[in-house]
C-alpha positions in Angstrom: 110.3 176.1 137.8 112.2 179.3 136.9 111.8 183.2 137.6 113.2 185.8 135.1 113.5 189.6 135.2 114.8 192.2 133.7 117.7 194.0 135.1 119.0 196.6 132.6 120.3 194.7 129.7 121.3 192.0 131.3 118.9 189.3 131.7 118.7 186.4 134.7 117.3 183.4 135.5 117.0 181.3 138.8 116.3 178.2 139.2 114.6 176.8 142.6 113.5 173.2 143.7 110.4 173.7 145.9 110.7 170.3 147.4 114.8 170.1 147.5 114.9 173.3 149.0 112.6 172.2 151.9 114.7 169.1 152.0 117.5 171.2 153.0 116.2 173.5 155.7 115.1 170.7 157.6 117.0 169.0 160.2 117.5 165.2 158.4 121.1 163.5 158.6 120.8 162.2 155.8 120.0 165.4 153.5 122.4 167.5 155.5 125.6 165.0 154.6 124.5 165.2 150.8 124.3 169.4 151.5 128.4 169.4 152.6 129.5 166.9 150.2 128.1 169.2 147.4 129.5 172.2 148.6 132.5 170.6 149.5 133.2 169.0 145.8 132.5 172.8 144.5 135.6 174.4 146.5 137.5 171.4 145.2 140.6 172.8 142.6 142.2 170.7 140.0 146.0 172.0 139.4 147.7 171.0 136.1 151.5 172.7 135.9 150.5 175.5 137.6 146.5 175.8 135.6 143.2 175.3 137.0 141.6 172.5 135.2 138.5 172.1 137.1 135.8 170.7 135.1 133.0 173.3 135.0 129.2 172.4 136.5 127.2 171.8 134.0 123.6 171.8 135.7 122.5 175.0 138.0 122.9 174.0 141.8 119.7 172.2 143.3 120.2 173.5 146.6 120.2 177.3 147.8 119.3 179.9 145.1 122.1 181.2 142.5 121.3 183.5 140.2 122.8 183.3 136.6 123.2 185.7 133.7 123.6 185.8 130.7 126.9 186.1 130.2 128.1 183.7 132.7 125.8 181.0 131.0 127.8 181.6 128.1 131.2 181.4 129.6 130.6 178.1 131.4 128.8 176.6 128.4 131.8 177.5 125.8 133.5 175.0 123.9 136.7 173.6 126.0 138.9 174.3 123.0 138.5 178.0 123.5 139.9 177.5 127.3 142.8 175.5 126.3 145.8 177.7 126.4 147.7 175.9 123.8 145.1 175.7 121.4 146.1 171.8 120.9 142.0 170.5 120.9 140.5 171.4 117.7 137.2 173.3 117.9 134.0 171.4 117.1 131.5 173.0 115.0 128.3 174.8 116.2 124.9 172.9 115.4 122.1 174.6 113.7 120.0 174.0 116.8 122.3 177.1 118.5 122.8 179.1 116.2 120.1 182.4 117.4 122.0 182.0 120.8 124.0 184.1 120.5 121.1 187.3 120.9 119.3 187.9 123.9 115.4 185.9 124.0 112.7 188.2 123.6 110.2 187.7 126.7 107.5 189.8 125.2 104.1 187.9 124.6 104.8 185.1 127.3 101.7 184.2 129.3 102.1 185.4 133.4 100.6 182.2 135.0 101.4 182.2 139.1 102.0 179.1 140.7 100.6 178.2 144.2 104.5 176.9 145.6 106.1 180.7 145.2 105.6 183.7 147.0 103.8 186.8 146.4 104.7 189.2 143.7 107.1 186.7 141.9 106.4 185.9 137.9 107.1 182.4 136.4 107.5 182.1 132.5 107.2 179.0 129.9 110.5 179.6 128.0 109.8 177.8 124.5 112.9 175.6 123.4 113.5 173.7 120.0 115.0 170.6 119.4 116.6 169.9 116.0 118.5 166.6 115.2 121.7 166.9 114.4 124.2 165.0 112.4 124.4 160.9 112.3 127.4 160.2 113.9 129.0 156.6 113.4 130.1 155.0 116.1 131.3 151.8 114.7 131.7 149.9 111.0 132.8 146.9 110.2 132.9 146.5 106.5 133.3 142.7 104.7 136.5 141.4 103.3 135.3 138.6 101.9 133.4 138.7 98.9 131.1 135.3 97.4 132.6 133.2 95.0 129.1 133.8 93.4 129.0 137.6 93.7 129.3 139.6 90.7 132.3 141.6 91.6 134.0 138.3 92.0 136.0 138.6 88.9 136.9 142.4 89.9 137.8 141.0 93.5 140.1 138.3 92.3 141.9 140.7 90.0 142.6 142.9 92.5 144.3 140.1 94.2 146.5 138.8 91.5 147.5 142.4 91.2 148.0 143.2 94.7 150.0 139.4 94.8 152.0 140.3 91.4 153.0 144.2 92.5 156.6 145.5 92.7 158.3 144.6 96.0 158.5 148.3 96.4 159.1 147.9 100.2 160.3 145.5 102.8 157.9 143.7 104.8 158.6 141.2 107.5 155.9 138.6 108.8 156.6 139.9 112.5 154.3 141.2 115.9 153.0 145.0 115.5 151.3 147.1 117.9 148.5 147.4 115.4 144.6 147.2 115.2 143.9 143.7 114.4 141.1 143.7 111.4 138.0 141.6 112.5 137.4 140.4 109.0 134.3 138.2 108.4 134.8 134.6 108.0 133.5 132.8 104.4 131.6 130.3 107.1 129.4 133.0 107.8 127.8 133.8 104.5 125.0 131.9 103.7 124.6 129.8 100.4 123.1 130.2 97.3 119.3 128.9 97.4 118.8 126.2 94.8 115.7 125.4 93.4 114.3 121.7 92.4 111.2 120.5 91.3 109.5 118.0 94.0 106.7 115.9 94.0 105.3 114.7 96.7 101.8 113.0 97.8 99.8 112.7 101.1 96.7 111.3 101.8 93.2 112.4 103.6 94.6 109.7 106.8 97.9 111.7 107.5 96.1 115.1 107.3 93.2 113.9 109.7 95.9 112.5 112.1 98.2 115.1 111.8 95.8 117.8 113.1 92.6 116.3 114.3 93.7 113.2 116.7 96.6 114.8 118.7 97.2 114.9 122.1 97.6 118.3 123.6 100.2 118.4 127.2 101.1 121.8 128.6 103.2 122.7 131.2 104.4 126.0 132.5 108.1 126.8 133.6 109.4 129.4 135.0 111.4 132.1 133.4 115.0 133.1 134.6 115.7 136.7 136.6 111.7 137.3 136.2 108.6 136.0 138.2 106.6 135.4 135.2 106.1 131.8 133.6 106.3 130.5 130.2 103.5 128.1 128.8 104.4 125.2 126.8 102.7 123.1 124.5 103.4 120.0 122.6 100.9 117.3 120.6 101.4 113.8 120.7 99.4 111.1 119.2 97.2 109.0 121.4 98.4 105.4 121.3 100.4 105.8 118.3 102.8 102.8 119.7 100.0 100.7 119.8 98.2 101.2 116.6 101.5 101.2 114.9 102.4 97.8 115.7 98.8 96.4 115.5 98.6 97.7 112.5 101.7 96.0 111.4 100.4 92.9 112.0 97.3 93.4 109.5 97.2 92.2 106.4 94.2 93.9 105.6 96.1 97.0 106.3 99.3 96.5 104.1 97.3 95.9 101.4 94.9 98.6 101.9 98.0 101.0 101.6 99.4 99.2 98.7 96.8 100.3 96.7 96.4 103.8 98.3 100.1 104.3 97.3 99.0 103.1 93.7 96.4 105.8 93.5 98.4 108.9 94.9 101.5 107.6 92.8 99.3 108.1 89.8 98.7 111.8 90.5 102.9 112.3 89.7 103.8 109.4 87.4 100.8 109.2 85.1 102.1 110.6 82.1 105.4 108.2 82.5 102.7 105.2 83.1 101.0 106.1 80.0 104.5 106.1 77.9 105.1 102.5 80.0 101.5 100.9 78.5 102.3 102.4 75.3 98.9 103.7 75.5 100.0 106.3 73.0 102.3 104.6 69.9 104.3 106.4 67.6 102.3 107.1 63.9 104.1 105.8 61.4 102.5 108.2 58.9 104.0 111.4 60.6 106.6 113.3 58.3 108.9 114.3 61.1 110.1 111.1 61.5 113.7 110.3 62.5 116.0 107.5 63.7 117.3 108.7 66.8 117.4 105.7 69.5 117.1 107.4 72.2 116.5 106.7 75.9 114.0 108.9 77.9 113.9 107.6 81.8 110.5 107.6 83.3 111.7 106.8 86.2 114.2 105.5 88.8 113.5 103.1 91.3 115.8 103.5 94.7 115.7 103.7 98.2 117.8 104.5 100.8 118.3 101.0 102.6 119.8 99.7 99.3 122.0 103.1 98.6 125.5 101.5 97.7 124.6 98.1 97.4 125.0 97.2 93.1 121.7 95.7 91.0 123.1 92.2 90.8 120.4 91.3 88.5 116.5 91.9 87.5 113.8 89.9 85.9 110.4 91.1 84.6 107.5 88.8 85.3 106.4 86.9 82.8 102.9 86.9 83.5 102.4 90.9 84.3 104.8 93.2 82.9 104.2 95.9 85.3 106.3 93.8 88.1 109.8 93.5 88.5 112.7 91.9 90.6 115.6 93.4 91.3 118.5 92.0 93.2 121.0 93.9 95.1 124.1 92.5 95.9 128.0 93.4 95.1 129.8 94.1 91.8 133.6 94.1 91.2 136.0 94.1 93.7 134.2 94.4 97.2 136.0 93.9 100.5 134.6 91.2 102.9 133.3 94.1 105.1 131.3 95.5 102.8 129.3 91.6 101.7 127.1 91.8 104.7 123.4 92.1 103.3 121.3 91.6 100.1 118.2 92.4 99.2 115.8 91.3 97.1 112.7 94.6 96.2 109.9 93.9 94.0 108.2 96.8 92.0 105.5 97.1 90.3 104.8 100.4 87.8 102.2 101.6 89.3 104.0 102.9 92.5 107.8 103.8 91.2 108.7 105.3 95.0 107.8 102.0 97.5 108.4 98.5 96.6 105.5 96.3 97.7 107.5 93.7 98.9 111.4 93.3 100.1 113.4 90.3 101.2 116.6 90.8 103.4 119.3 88.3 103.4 122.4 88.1 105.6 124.4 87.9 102.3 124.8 89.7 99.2 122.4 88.5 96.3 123.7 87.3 92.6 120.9 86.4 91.0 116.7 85.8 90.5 114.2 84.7 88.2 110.8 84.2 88.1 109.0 81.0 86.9 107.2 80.7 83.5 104.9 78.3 84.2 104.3 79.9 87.9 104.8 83.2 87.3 104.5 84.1 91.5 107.3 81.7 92.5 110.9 83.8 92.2 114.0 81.9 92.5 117.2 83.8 94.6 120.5 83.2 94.0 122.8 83.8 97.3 126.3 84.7 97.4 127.0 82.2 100.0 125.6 79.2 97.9 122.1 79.1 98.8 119.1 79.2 96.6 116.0 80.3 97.7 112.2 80.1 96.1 109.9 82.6 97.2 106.1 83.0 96.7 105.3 87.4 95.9 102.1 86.7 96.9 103.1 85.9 100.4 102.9 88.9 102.8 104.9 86.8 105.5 108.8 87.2 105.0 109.4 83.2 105.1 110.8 81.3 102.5 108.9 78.9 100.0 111.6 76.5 100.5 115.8 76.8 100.6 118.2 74.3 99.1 119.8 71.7 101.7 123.2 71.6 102.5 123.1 68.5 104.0 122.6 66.4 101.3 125.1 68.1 98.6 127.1 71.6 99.7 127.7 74.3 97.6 129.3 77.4 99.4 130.3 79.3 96.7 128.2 81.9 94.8 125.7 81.4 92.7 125.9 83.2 89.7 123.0 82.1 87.5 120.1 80.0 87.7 117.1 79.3 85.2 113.8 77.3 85.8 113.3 74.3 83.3 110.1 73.6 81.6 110.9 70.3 79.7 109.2 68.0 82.2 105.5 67.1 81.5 105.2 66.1 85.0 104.4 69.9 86.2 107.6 70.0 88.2 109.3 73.3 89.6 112.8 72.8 89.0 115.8 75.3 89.1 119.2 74.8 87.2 122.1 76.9 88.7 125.8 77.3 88.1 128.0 78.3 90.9 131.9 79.2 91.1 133.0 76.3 91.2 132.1 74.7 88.6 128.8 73.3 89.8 125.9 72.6 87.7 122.7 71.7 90.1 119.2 71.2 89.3 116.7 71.9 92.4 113.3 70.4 92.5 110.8 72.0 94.4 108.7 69.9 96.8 106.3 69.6 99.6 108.9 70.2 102.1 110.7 73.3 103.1 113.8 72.2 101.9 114.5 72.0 97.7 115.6 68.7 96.6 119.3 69.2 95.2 120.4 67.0 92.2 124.0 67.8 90.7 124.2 67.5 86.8 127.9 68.4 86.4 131.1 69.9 87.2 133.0 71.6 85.0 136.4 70.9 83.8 139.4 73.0 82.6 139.7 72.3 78.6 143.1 71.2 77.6 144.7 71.3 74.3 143.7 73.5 71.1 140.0 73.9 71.2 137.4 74.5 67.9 136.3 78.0 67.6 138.3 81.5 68.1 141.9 81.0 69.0 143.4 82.8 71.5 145.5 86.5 69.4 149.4 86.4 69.3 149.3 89.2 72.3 147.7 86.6 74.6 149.4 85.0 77.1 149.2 81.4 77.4 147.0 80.0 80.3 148.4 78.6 83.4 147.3 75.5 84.5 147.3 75.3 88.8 146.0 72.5 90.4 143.8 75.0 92.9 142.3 76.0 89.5 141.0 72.9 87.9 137.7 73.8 87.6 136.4 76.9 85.7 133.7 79.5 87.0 130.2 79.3 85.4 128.9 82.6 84.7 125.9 82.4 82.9 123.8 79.5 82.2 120.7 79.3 79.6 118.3 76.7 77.9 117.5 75.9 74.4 114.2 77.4 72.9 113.5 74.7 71.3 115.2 71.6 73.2 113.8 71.9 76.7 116.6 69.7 78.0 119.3 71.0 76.5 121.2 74.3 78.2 124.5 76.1 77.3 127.2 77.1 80.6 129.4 80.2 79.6 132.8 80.2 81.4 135.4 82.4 82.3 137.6 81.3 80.1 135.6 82.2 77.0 134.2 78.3 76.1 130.8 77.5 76.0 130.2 73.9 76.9 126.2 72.6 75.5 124.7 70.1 77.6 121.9 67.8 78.1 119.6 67.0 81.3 118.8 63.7 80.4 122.5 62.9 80.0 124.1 64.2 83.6 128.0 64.4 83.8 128.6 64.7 80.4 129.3 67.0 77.6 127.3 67.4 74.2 129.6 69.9 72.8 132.6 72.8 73.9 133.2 75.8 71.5 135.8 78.4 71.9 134.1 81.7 71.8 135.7 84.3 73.3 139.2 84.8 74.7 138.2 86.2 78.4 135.0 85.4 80.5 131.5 84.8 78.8 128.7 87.2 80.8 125.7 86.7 78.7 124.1 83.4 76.1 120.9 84.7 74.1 119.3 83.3 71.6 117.3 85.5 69.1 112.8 85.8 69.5 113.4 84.8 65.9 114.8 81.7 65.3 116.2 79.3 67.4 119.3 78.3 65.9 121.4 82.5 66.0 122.5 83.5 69.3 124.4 86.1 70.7 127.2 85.8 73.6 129.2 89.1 75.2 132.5 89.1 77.0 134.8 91.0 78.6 136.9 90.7 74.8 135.1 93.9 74.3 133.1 91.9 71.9 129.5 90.9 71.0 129.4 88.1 68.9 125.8 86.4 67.2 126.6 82.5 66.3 124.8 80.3 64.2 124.8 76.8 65.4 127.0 74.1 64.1 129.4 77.0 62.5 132.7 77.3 64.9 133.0 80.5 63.6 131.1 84.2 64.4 129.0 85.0 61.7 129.0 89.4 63.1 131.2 90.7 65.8 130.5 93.9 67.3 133.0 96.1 69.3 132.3 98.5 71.8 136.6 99.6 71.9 137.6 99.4 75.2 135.0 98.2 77.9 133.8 94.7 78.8 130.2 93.9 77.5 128.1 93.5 81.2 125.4 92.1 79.2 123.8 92.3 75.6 120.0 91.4 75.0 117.8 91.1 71.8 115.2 93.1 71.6 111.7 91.5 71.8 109.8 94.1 68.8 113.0 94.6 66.8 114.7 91.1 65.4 117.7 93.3 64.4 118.1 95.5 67.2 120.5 94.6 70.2 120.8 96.3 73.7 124.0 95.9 75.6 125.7 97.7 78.4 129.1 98.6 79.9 130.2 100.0 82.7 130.2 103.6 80.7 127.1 103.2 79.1 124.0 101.4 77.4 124.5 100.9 73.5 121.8 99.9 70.9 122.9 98.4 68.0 121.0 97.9 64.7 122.3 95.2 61.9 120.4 96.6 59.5 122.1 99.4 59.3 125.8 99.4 60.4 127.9 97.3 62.9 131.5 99.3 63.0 129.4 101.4 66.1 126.5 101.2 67.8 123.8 103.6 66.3 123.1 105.3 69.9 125.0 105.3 73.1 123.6 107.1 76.3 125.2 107.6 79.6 122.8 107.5 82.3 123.5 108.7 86.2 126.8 109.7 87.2 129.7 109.4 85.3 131.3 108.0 87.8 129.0 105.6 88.4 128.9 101.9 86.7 126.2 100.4 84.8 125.9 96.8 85.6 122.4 95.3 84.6 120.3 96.1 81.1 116.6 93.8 80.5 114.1 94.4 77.8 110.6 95.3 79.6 108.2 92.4 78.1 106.4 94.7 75.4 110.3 95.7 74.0 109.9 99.2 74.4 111.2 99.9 78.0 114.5 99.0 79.1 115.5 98.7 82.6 119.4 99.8 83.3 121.0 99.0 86.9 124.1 100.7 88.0 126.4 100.0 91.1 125.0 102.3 93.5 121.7 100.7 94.0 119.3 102.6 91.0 117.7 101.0 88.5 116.9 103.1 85.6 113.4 102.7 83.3 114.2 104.4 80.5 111.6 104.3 77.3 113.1 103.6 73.5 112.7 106.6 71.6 112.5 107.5 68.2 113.2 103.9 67.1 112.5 102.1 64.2 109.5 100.7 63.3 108.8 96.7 64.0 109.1 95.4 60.3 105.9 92.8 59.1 108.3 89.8 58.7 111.1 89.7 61.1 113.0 86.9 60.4 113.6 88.2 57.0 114.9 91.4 57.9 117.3 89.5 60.4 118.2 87.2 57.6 118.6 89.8 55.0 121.2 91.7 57.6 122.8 89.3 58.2 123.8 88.6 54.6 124.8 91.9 54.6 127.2 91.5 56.9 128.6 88.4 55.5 129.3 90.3 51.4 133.1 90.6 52.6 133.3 86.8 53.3 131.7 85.0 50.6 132.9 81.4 52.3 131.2 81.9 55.2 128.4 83.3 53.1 127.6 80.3 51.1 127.6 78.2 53.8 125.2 79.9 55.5 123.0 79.9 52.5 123.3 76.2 52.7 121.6 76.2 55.8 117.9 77.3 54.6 115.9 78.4 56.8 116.5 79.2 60.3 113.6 80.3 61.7 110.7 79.1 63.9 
């Protein structure tokens, strides 16, 4: 509350406190030691070198009654810059807020209201004051130092550095202690990075959605909050039983295949138009005009999960009897320490769901090797690192083995790196023929027991002396002959088209040895075809008498039988040929694979290069594993870090009417530059079926 009146020209104001100044009169303890301290801190001096440097009161007393003019206001509301003596403090500047202070207030117009707490005859007065906002004053700022590599005064940041780093050493500097400010500088940690956007498919169905919100458990508990006495509420869901129904669904077989084919459907929703390229529902016209020879590889799609991340695709096979279903191996490829050979696994995939397999097999070793059976097209024979071969039935939900080979009657503990089923037997036998490391040829008959019947056919044998076929370059060295080393390593191992019985062992020291079933520990025929290890024996869809073999010479080479020499060599330069296939549409195209890439080769047209060579996955990455799909238009490429690649043939050639012709007429071709060789393949006639 405040009183004004007019003296004169001088104007004054006093300021009262009804309640504090009834406070004061009375006789409390505690009101009259707050009275003396007050007055006793205004009698108080402060003496600096002889000058009063008492700090001024800024608010009117609360106690008693003072009376204040104008002038006085004015003097103990200056600026403390005008008091200094020395003038040192500079003056601040006046805000616009103050600037009609400087004038006396006109009164006239103010409403006279009384108030009940004052006495008789005294006036009170509503003073208007306005409030302006003044300047924004900054109290702190911490600019960045750091700018983003990805910022687009990067380039003008790093420039100013290398000129700042290349300037004249104008003045000396020393890396020492300074009683300076130290710089809080942000930290690059602290910026966040750039978002990065991706394409994602993903597919739930009308079960999770219903589970996920409708059949929860609600629990809520309240705790209390820290320094206050309210409580916080807590809620969390849970599923009801979800331990339970987990593992008794589990157990269902009903169920697993229920969601088989519920992953089939939803898959379909993302990978149908990759399905429909798979069927070749949609064939290339051969009447179109913008038609060009391209051979090139589109992936569909990659099968891969993360249990078999880092473990190599030993080896694949398509099922004979549906194409949609495949068996890959995984397992270990070049030099891999004995820590890393603990597991294999064994996934088959089928097409129609490219992210789950629909059914896995774990083994305590690496896997080498499968293939299924053409005249059972559900048994799958394994090939174990450890020696062991396995037949397992696919259509078997349960994890056990059909049967296993016996090590009790003949032991094999080296790996197996090849095995094919035999079909010469009229007697509707299951039998395996497999070629191990040491030298080992076994045959494994499949009985009523859980245990394969093992029958051993033949063991391989260093060849001495100068062999028939391709003779080992000038810049070979000559082999040396250990007595640890007697026996070579069979790498591959395949049967003749036509001659049920008869099957061809490629070695690692480039020899092929032929030999027959009937005729057990003995040798039909050895051949010298390559100078370092033989990977692959295929024989042509075309005729039974031309095959291909691939080594790590760097070389494909396609034989005719009874010739000792190659009739075509193909050279990739300088990588080892994993493996080389025919293709199944195309009797002069040929696939093959290194650890850089997958080639295609066409005879028809050249041989000096491959006509297409594509790099799939990382670069650092090896391709181990190519196989023709069953309709020839797919090809499945494995590398060493667990993927397997389907990748569709584009823009090939067309599948000529007679395809043994075309092959024959390319390979005459080839053969212009020798006409030796030429006429005595001439002599031959036909080789077709």
């Amino acid at each position: 509350m405040s009183r004004g009146h007019r003296d004169g020209m001088a104007k004054s104001v006093k300021f009262y406190s009804a309640s504090l100044s009834a406070g004061a009169a009375s006789d409390s303890k505690f009101v009259l030691d707050i009275v003396s301290r007050l007055k006793e801190r205004n009698r108080l001096q402060v003496l600096i070198d002889g000058l009063d440097r008492t700090p001024t009161n800024l608010a009117p007393p609360l106690f008693g009654e003072e009376a204040f003019v104008w002038s006085r206001f004015r003097e103990n509301f200056q600026p403390a810059s005008e008091k200094m003596e020395d003038g040192a403090a500079p003056s601040a500047d006046k805000p616009e807020g103050f600037d009609n202070l400087d004038h006396q207030p006109n009164y006239e117009g103010v409403i006279d209201r009384r108030s009940p707490s004052l006495e008789a005859g005294q006036k009170t007065y509503h003073v208007k004051i306005r409030l302006t906002e003044t300047d924004d004053i900054v109290l702190f700022e911490n600019p960045s130092h750091v700018v983003s590599l990805d910022a687009e005064e990067a380039d003008l940041v790093k420039e100013q550095n290398r000129l700042f780093e290349t300037r004249p050493k104008a003045r000396r500097t020393a890396d020492a202690e300074a009683q300076t400010r130290d710089l809080p500088c942000k930290s690059r940690s602290v910026n966040t990075e750039c978002i990065h956007r991706q394409d994602v498919a993903s597919f739930v169905s009308n079960y999770d959605m219903y589970d996920t919100y409708n059949d929860l458990e609600r629990h809520t508990k309240e705790i209390n909050v820290a320094e206050s006495a309210s409580k916080l509420e807590i809620t969390t869901y849970s599923r009801e039983g979800m331990e339970d129904i987990d593992d008794r669904l589990n157990r269902n077989p009903n169920f697993h295949l229920s969601s088989m084919i519920l992953q089939r459907l939803l898959a379909g929703n993302v990978y149908r138009e990759q399905q429909i390229r798979f069927r070749n529902m949609y064939p290339p016209d051969p009447c179109r005009e913008d038609i060009r020879y391209l051979y090139r590889l589109d992936v569909l799609w990659t099968y891969r999960t993360v249990e078999t991340m880092g473990k190599a695709v030993a080896c694949a096979s398509w099922c004979p009897a549906n194409g949609d279903i495949v068996a890959i191996a995984y397992g270990i490829y070049g030099h891999t320490s004995s820590d890393d050979r603990g597991n294999g696994y064994v996934y088959v995939w089928n097409i129609k769901n490219p992210v789950n397999p629909e059914r896995r097999y774990r083994f305590d070793c690496p896997v080498t090797c499968v293939a299924f059976s053409q005249r059972t097209p559900q048994l799958l024979a394994i090939g174990l690192y450890d020696g062991l071969v396995q037949i397992r039935d696919i259509t078997d939900n349960t994890q056990t083995p059909l049967a296993v080979s016996n090590r009790d009657k003949f032991p094999v503990y080296q790996p197996i790196w090849d095995l094919k089923w035999v079909e010469f037997d009229n007697d509707s036998k299951d039998e395996v023929i497999a070629v191990s490391q040491n030298g080992w040829v076994m045959k494994y008959t499949l009985t009523i027991g859980q245990y394969l019947l093992p029958y051993p056919l033949l063991r391989l044998d260093r060849v001495e002396g100068t062999l028939e076929g391709q003779s080992a370059t000038a810049n070979d060295p000559p082999p040396v002959r250990i007595q640890s080393d007697l026996h070579p390593q069979a790498l591959c191992v395949t049967i003749h088209p036509v001659q049920k019985d008869k099957y061809y062992i490629g070695t690692d020291e480039g020899a092929v040895h032929w030999c027959s079933i009937n005729d057990p520990f003995q040798h039909l025929g050895v051949l010298q075809m390559h100078t370092r290890g033989i990977f692959c024996i295929e024989y042509s869809p075309w005729s039974p008498k031309i095959f291909l073999t691939c080594s790590g010479d760097w070389s494909i080479r396609i034989w005719i039988e009874d010739l000792p020499e190659p009739i075509v060599t193909l050279s990739t330069g300088f990588a080892p040929i994993q493996a080389a296939y025919w293709s199944p549409t195309n009797s002069t195209i040929i696939a093959s694979v290194t650890r850089n890439g997958v080639q295609l080769w066409d005879l028809k047209r050249r041989s000096s290069k491959p006509a297409s060579e594509t790099t799939l996955g990382s670069l650092t990455t090896a391709l181990t594993v190519i196989r023709f799909t069953n309709c020839g238009r797919s090809l499945l490429v494995g590398d060493a870090e667990g993927k397997a690649h389907v990748c569709a043939l584009e823009d090939m050639p067309f599948p000529p009417h007679f395809q043994y012709r075309e092959l024959q007429t390319a390979i005459y071709s080839k053969l212009v530059t020798t006409p030796d060789l030429l006429t005595r393949v001439r002599r031959m006639g036909y080789l077709g079926y």
